[in-house]
C-alpha positions in Angstrom: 3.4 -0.4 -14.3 0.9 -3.3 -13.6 -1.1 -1.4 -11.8 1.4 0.0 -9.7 1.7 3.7 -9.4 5.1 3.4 -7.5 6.8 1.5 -11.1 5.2 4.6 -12.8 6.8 7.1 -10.7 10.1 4.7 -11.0 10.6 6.1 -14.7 10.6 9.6 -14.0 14.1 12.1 -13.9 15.7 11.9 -10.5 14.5 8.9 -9.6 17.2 6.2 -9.3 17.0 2.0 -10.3 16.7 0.0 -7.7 16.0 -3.9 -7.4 12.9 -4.8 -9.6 11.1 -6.2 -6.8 11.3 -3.4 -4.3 9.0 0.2 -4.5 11.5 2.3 -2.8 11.7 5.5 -4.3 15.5 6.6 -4.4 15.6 10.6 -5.2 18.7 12.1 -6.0 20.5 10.1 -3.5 18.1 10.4 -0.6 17.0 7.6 1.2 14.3 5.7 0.6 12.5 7.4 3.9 12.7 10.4 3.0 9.7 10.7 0.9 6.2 11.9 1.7 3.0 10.8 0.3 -0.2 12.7 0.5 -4.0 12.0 -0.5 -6.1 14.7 -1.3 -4.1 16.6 1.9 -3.9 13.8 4.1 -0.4 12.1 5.0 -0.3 8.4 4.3 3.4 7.1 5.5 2.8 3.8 4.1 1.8 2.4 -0.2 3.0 -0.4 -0.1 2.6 -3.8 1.2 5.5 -6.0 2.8 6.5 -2.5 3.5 10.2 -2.4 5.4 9.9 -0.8 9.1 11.7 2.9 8.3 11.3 3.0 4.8 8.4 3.6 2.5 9.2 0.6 -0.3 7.8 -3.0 -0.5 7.1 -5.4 -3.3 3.7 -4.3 -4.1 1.6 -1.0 -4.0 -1.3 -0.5 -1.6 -2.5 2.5 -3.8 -5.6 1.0 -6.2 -5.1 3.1 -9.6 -8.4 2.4 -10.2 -9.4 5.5 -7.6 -6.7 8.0 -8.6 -7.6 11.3 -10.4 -4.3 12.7 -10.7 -0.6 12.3 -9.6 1.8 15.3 -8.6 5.3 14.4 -8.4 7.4 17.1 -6.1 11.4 16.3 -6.6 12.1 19.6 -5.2 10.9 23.2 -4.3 8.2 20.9 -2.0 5.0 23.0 -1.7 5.2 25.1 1.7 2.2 22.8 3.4 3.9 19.9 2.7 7.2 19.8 5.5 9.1 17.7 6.7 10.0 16.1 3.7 13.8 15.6 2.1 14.0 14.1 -1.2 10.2 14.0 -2.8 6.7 14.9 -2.0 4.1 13.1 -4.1 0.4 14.4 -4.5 -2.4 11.8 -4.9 -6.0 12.9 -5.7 -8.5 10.4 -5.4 -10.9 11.0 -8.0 -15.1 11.9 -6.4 -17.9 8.9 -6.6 -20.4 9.8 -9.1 -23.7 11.2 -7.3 -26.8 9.3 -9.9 -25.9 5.9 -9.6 -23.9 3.3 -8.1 -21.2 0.9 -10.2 -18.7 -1.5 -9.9 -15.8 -2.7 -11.2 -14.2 -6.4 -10.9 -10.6 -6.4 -11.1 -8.3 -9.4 -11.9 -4.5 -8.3 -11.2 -1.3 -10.2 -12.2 -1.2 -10.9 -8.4 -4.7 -10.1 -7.3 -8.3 -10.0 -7.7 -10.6 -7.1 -6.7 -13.8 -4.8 -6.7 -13.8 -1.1 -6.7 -17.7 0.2 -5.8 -18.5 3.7 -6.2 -22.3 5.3 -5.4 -23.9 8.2 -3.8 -24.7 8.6 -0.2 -27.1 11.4 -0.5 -27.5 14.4 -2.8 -24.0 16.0 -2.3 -22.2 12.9 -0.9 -20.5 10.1 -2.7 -18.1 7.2 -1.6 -15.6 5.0 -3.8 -14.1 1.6 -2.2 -12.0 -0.6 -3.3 -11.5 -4.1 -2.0 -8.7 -6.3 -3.1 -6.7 -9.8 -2.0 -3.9 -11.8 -3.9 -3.9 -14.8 -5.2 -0.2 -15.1 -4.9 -0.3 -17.9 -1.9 -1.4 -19.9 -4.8 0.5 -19.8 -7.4 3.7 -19.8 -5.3 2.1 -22.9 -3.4 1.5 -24.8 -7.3 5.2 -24.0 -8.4 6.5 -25.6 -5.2 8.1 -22.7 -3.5 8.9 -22.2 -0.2 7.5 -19.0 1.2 3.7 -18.1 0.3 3.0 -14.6 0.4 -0.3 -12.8 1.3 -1.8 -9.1 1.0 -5.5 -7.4 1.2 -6.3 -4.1 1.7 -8.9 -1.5 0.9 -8.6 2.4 0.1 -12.1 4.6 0.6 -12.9 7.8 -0.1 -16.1 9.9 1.4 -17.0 13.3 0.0 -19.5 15.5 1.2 -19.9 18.9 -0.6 -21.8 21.1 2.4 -22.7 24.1 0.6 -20.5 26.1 -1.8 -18.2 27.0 0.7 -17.9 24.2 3.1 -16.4 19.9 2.2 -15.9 17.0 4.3 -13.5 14.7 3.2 -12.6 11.0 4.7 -10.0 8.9 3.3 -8.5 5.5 4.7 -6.4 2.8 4.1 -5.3 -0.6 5.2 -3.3 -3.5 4.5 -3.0 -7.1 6.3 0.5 -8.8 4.6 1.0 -12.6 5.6 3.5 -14.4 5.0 3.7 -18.1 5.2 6.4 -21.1 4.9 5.2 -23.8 2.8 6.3 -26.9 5.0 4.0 -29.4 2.9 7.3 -29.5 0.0 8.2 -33.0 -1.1 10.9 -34.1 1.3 12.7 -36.6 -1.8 15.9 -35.8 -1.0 17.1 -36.7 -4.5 15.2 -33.8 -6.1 16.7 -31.1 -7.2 15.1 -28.2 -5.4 15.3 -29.9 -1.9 18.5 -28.0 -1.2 17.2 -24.8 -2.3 13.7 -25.3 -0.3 15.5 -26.7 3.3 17.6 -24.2 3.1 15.2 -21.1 2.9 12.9 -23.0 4.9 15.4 -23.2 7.9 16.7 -19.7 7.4 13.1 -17.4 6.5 11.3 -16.1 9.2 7.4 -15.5 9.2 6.4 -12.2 9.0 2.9 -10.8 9.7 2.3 -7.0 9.1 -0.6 -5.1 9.3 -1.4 -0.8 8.7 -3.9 1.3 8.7 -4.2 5.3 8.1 -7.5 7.4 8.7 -7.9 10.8 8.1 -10.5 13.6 7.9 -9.8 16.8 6.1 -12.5 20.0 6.2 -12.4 22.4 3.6 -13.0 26.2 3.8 -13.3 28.2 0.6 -13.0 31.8 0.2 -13.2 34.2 -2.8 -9.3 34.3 -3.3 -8.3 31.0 -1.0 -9.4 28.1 0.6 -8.8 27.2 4.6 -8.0 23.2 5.0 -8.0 21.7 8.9 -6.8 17.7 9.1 -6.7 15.1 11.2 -5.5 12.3 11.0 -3.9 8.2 12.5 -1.6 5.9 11.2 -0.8 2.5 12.9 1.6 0.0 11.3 2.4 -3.3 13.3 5.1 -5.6 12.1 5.8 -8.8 13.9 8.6 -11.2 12.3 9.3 -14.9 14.6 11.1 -18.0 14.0 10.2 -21.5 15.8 13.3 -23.8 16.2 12.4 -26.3 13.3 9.6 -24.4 12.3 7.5 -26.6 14.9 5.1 -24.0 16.5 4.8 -26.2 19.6 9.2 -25.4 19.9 11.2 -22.7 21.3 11.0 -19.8 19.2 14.7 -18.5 18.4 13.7 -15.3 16.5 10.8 -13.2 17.7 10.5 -9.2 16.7 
């Protein structure tokens, strides 16, 4: 899936094709907003970068794999905890940093480069981060295309195991998407992509997204049960504009 746990869940029963460069996640015939995502307990509405306002799907997964422990993949009969939900629930457990020693690991993506640290922050305490930023502006900039696309985000996980009986848990995640027109294009009229390029050029707007989720999760454990209590924030911010002839110092005739 190329890193992407969103393809991987793609290929499972139930889950419908959809355009190759989209993560929506069509189940049975719901819409693509009627899914919920979870990490260990905590809700995140938003995996994906480029993400459409009222929908869950983008081009490109926020989710590092590198952190996940396990994937549970609810296409029905949802878990009672878990409401609000119409077509899928899916389960993420971010695996625990180790507690002797701290490591990292360098990543280089098809569309990104990254560094996932994990190390102890005391003697029943561990954190894992993961930073990451594309590289994508570049290569669409070298093949001469119009638009030049942008992501970074991070994913963390804190642990702290109190006693037996007691856990803290602290999970966040966040995402800054740019997206760029790429006015410096040859203007030779007599080449063959100048059509193409002046075209999108006049018509795309620029889009600039950012989201975040934070959440804390406390966990009680009895004999027979265990007694969770969460809180949590989410904050997504989409801003899309146009400026007539793409001249900042102009009238803008699109601004959302």
């Amino acid at each position: 899936g190329d890193r992407d746990i969103s393809k991987v869940i793609r290929t499972l029963p139930g889950v419908a094709a959809i355009p190759s460069f989209r993560n929506d996640l069509i189940i049975r015939g719901g819409a693509a907003n009627e899914n919920r995502f979870y990490i260990d307990g905590i809700e995140i509405p938003n995996i994906n970068h480029f993400a459409t306002q009222g929908s869950s799907g983008g081009p490109r997964g926020l989710i590092n794999v590198d952190l996940i422990n396990d994937v549970e993949f609810y296409s029905g009969a949802f878990p009672a905890a878990r409401g609000n939900a119409l077509s899928s629930v899916m389960e993420f457990q971010f695996k625990d940093a180790r507690r002797d020693k701290t490591t990292a690991n360098f990543i280089v993506g098809s569309s990104d480069l990254g560094v996932t640290v994990e190390t102890p922050t005391g003697k029943n305490a561990g954190l894992n981060l993961s930073i990451r930023r594309s590289y994508l502006q570049l290569l669409f900039a070298a093949l001469e295309l119009p638009f030049l696309p942008a992501y970074n985000d991070y994913n963390l996980k804190w642990k702290w195991d109190i006693n037996e009986k007691n856990a803290l848990t602290i999970i966040s995640l966040g995402a800054l998407d740019q997206f760029e027109l790429n006015l410096g294009l040859d203007d030779d009229t007599a080449s063959e992509n100048f059509v193409r390029n002046k075209y999108l050029l006049d018509n795309l707007v620029v889009n600039e997204q950012w989201n975040y989720t934070f959440g804390a999760k406390w966990d009680h454990y009895f004999e027979l049960g265990k007694l969770s209590l969460i809180a949590s924030r989410n904050m997504l911010q989409n801003d899309a504009y146009k400026y007539l002839n793409n001249d900042n110092t102009q009238l803008r005739t699109f601004d959302y």
